[in-house]
C-alpha positions as CSV (number, residue, x, y, z in Angstrom):
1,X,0.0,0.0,0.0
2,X,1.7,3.4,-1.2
3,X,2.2,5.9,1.3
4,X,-0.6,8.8,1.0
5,X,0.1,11.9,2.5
6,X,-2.5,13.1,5.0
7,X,-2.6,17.2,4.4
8,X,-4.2,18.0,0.6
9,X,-1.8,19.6,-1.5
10,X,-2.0,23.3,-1.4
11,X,-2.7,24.6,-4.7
12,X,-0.7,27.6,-6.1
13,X,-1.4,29.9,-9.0
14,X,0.6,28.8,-12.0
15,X,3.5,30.4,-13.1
16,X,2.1,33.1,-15.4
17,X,3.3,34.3,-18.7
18,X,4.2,37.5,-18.7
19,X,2.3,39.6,-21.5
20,X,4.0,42.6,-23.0
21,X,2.7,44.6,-26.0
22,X,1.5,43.3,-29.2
23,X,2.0,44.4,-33.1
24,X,-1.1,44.9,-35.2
25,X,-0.9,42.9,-38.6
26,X,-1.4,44.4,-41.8
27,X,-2.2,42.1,-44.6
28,X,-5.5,41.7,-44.2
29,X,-7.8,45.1,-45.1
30,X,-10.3,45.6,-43.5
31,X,-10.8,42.3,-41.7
32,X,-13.1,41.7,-38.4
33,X,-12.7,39.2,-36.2
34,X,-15.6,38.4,-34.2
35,X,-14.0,36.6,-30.9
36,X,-17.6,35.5,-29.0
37,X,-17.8,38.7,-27.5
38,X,-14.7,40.6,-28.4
39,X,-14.1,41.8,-32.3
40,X,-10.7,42.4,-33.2
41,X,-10.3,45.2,-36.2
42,X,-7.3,45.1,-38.9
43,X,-6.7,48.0,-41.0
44,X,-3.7,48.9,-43.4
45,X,-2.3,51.8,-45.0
46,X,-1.6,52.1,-48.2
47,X,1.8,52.4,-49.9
48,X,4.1,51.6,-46.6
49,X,6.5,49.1,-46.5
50,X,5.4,47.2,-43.5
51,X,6.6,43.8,-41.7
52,X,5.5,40.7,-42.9
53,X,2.2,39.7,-40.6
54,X,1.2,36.1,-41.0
55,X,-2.4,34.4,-40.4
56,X,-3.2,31.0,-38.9
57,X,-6.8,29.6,-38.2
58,X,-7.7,26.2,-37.2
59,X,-10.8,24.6,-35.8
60,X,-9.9,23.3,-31.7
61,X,-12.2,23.2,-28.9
62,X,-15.6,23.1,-30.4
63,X,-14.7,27.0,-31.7
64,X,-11.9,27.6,-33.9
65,X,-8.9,29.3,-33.1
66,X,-6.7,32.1,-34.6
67,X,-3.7,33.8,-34.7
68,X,-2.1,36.3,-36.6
69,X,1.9,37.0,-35.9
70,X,5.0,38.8,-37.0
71,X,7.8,36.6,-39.1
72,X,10.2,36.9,-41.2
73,X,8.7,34.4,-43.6
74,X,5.7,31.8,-43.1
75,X,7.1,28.6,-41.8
76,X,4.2,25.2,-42.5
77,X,6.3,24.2,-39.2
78,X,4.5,26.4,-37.0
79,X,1.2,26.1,-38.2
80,X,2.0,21.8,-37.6
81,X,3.4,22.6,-34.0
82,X,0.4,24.9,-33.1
83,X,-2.5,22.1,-34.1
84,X,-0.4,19.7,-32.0
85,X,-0.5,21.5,-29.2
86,X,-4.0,22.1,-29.2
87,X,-4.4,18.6,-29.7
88,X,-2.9,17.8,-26.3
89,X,-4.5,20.1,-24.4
90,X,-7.6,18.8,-25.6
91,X,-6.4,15.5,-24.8
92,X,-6.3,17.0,-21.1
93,X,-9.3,18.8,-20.8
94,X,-11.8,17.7,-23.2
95,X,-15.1,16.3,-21.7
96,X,-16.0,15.5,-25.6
97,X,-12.8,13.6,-26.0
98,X,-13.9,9.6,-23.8
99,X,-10.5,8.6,-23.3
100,X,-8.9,12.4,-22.1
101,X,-7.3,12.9,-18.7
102,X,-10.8,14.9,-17.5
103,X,-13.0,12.3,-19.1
104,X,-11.4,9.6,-17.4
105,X,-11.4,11.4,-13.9
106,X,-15.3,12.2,-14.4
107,X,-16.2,8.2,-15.2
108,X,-13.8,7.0,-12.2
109,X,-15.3,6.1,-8.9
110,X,-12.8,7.8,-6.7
111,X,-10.1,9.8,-8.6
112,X,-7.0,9.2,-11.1
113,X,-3.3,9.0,-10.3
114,X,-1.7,11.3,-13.1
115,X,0.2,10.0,-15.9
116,X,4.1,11.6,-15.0
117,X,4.6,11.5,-18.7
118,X,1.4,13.7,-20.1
119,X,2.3,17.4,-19.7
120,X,1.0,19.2,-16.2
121,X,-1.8,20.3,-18.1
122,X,-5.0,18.8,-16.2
123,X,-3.0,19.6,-12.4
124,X,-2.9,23.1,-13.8
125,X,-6.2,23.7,-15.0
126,X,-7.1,22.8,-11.1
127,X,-4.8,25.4,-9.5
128,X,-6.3,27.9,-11.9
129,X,-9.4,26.5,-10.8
130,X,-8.9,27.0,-7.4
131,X,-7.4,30.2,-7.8
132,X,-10.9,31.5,-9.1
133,X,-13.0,29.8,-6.8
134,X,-12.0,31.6,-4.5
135,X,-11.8,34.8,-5.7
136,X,-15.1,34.6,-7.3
137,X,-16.6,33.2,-3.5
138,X,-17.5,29.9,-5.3
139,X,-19.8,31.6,-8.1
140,X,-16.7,30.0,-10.4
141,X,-16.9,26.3,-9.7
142,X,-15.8,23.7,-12.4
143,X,-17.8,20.5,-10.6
144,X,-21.0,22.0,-11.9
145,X,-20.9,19.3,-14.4
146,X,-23.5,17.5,-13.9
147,X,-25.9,20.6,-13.6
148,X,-24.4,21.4,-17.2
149,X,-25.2,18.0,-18.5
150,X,-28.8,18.3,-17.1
151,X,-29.6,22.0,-18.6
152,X,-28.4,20.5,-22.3
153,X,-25.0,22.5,-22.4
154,X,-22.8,19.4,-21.6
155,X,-20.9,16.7,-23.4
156,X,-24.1,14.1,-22.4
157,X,-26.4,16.0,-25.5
158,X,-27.7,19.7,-26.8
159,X,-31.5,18.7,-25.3
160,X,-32.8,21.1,-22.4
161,X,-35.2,19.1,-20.0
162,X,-38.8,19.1,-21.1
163,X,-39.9,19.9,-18.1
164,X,-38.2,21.6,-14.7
165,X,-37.8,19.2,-11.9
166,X,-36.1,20.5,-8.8
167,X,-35.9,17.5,-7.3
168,X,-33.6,16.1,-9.9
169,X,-31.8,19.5,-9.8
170,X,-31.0,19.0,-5.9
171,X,-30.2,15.5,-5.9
172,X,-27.3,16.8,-8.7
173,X,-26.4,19.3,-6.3
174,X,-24.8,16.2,-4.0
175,X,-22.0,16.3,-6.4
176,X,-21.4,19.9,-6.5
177,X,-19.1,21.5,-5.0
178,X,-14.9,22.6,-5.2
179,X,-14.1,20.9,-1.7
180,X,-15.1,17.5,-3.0
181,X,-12.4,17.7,-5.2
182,X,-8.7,16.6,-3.0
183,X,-5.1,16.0,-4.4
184,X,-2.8,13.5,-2.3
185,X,0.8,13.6,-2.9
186,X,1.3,9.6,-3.6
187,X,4.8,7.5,-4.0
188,X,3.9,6.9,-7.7
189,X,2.7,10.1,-8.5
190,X,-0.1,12.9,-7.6
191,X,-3.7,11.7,-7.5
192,X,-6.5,13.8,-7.9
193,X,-9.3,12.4,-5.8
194,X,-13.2,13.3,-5.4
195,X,-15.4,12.5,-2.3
196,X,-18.1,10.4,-4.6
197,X,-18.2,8.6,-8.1
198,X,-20.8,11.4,-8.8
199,X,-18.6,14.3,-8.7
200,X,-17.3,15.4,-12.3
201,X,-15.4,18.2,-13.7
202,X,-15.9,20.7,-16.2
203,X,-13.2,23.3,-17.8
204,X,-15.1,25.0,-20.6
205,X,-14.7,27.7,-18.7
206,X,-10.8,27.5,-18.4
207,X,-9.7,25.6,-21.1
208,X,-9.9,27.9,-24.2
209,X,-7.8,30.5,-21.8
210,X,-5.5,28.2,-21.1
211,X,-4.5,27.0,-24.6
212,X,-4.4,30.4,-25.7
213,X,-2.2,30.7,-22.8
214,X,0.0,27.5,-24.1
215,X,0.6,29.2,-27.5
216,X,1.1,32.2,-26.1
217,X,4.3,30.4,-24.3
218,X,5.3,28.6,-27.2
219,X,5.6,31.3,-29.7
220,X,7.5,33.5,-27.0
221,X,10.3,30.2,-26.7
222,X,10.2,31.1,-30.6
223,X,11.4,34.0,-30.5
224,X,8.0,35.4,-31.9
225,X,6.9,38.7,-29.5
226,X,4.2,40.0,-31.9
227,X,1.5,38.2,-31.9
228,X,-2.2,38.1,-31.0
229,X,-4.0,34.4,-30.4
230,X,-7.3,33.9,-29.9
231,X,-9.2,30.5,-29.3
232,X,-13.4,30.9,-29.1
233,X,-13.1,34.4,-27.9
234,X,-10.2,34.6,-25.5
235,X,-7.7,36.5,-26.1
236,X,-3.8,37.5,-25.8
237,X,-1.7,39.9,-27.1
238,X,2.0,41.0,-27.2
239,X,3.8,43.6,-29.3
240,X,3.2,47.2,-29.8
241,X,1.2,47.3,-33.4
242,X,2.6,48.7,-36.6
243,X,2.1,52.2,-35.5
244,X,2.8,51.8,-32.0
245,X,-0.8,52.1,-30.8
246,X,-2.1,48.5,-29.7
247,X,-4.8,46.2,-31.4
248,X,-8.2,47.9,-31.7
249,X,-11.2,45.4,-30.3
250,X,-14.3,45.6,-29.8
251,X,-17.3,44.2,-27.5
252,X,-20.2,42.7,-29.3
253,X,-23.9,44.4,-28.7
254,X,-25.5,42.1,-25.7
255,X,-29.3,43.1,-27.6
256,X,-29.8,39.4,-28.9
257,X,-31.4,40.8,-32.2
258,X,-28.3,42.6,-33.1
259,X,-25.9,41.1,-35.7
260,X,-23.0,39.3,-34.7
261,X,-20.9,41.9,-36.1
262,X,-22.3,45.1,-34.1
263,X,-20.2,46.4,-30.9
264,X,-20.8,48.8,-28.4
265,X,-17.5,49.6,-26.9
266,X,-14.2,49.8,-28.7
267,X,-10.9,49.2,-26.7
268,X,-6.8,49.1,-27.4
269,X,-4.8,47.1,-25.9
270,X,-0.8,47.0,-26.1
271,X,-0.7,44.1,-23.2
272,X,-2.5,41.3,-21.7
273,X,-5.4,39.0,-22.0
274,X,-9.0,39.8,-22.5
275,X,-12.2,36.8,-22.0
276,X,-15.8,38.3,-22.5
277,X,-19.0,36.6,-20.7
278,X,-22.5,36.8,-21.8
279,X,-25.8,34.6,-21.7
280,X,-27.4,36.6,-24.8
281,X,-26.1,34.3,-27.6
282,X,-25.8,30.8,-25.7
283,X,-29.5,29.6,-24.4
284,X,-32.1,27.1,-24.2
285,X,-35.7,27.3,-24.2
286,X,-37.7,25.1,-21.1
287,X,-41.1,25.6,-20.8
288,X,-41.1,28.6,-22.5
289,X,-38.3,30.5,-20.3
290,X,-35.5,31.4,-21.9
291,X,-32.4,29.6,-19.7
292,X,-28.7,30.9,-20.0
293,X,-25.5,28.9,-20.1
294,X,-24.5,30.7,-16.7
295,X,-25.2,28.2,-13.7
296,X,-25.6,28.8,-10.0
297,X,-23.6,26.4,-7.9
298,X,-25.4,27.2,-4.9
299,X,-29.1,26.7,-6.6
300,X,-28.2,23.8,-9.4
301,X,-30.3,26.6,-11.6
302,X,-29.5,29.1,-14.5
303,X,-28.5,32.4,-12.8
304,X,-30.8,35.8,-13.8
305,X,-29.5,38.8,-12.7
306,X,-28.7,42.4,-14.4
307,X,-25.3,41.7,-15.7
308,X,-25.4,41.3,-19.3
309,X,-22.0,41.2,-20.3
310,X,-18.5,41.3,-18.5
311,X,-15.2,42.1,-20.1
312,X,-12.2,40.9,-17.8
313,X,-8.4,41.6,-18.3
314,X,-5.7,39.9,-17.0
315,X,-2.1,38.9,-17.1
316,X,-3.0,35.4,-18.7
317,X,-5.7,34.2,-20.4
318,X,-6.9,30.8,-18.4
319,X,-7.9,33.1,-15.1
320,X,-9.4,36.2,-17.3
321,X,-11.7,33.1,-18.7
322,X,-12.8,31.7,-15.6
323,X,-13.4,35.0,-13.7
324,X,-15.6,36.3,-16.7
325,X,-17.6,33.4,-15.9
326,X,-17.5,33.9,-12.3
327,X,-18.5,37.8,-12.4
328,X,-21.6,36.5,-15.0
329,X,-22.8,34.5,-12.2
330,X,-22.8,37.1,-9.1
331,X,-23.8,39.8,-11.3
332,X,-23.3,43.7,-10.6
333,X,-22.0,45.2,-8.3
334,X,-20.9,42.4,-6.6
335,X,-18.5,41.8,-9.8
336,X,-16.9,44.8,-9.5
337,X,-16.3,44.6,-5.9
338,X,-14.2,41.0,-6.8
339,X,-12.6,42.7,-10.1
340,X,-11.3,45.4,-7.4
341,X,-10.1,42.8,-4.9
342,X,-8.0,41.0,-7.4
343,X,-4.3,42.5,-8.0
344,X,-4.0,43.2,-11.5
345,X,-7.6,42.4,-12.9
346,X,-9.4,44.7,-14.7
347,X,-13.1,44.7,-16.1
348,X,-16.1,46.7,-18.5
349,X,-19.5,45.8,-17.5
350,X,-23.1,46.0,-19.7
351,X,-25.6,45.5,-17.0
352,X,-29.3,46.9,-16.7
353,X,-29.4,49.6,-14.0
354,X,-32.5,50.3,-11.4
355,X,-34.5,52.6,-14.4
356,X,-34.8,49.8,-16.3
357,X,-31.8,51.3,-19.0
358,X,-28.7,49.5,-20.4
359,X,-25.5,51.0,-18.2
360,X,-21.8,50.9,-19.4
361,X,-18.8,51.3,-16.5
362,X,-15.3,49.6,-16.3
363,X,-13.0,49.8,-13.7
364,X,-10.7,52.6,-13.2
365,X,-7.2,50.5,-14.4
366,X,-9.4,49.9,-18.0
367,X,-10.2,53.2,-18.2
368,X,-6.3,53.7,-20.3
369,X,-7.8,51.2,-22.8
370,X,-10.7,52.4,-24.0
371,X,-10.8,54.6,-27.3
């Protein structure tokens, strides 16, 4: 019988990757990327000699991804070492993938002992987790799995429940919950445990983030500093832009009727990563209510409140994704109060104010970004 250390493993935020500045491309006129939330605008002059910008897009994740860099010349190398990548991760962290590390966890009956060979990928996706628990006070909380399955936004099918049934929705809430989730320090290796073959784990909410975060890494060990990558709508930047002024983005419209394409607030950034939360373009319809992705741990049920939409910035991508969701949950003002508690975050908010009107405010550290 392997020795099992008695204390849980206190997690630690993961090294983070420094962002610097990013360099806006220039190859592709008038171009708009629509990031789920966030629009990214290219625009170039005419008749300038400028640096060779290159363009890679790729579908990963259940989105698609892409990223648009600075080179010397386009090497087929990169594109190959960037699907791989992605590949791995999502042989971590995919709940669509049966045989992934998170799959595996979720059908065990007590835990798994991590593979010392796979990349730290899944261990880090909990430390990020746990991070954001508990800034967000537990609104953030990846074991809401099965609640996901059982509203139709899960890996088990797209259908919503025909009817509401709160009894089912309590007995789920048995497995919910981040303190059913332990790590023992083991002879062989780390094992990530859970109280009861129920509990199950979700990073949609961390994953995109985090593999932008991977590439982000990869193409700084290339020697590539100006890039921007962007996976489903989370995204990071480094380099200044051509003309030393940042990447122009944009928030999408949170009116449900509006096109894709429309925004409401522009933004430039020369730094950092950017995740944008909203329920107004992922929903179900059950019994004739309209019920948004956005969960409450607490209640097992979707979570209404007057937050629309919530932009968050951050020094990495994987924590900006989870604490977008997080603020989503616990609505306004409570989300600014945690955005202001957390060294280094920043945040815009759409919510619906007391009169009944759509209200705009940010945080005074994202006040230098906006246009």
């Amino acid at each position: 019988m392997p020795e099992i250390k008695k204390e849980r493993i206190s997690l630690k935020s993961p090294k983070m990757i420094n962002r610097i500045s990013f360099k806006s491309p220039g190859l592709f006129l008038g171009l708009i990327f629509i990031l789920s939330g966030i629009i990214f605008f290219q625009a170039c002059s005419e008749g300038a000699e400028e640096p060779a910008f290159f363009q890679l897009t790729g579908p990963t994740m259940g989105t698609s991804y892409s990223i648009v860099f600075e080179g010397m010349e386009e090497k087929p190398e990169i594109h190959t070492s960037v699907d791989s990548l992605l590949e791995v991760v999502n042989q971590e962290l995919s709940t669509w993938i049966p045989e992934s590390t998170i799959s595996r966890f979720n059908q065990s009956e007590t835990g798994i002992l991590l593979d010392a060979d796979l990349p730290p990928y899944f261990l880090d996706n909990i430390q990020i987790s746990d991070n954001c628990v508990q800034w967000t006070d537990g609104w953030f909380d990846p074991t809401v799995m099965p609640l996901v399955n059982y509203w139709g936004f899960g890996f088990a099918g797209r259908e919503a429940p025909e009817q509401l049934d709160s009894n089912k929705v309590d007995s789920l809430l048995n497995y919910v919950g981040w303190k059913k989730i332990f790590i023992e320090e083991r002879d062989e290796g780390v094992f990530v445990g859970k109280e009861n073959s129920g509990v199950q784990l979700d990073f949609s909410a961390v994953a995109k983030g985090y593999g932008v975060d991977v590439l982000a890494d990869f193409f700084e060990k290339k020697g590539i500093s100006n890039y921007l990558i962007d996976i489903g709508g989370e995204v990071c930047v480094n380099g200044k832009g051509r003309h030393g002024n940042g990447w122009v983005l944009g928030v999408n419209s949170p009116d449900p009727t509006a096109p894709a394409s429309e925004i409401t607030m522009r933004f430039t950034l020369q730094s950092g990563c950017v995740a944008t939360s909203g329920n107004y373009r992922n929903f179900r319809e059950v019994e004739g209510q309209i019920i948004g992705h956005t969960l409450n741990p607490r209640t097992g049920f979707p979570e209404i409140n007057r937050l629309l939409s919530v932009t968050i910035w951050y020094e990495d991508s994987a924590h900006a994704d989870a604490l977008a969701t997080g603020a989503l949950g616990m609505g306004f003002p409570a989300a600014m109060n945690m955005v202001e508690n957390i060294d280094g975050a920043e945040a815009f908010f759409i919510f619906i104010n007391e009169e009944g009107e759509t209200e705009k405010t940010w945080t005074a550290g994202f006040e230098p970004f906006l246009n």
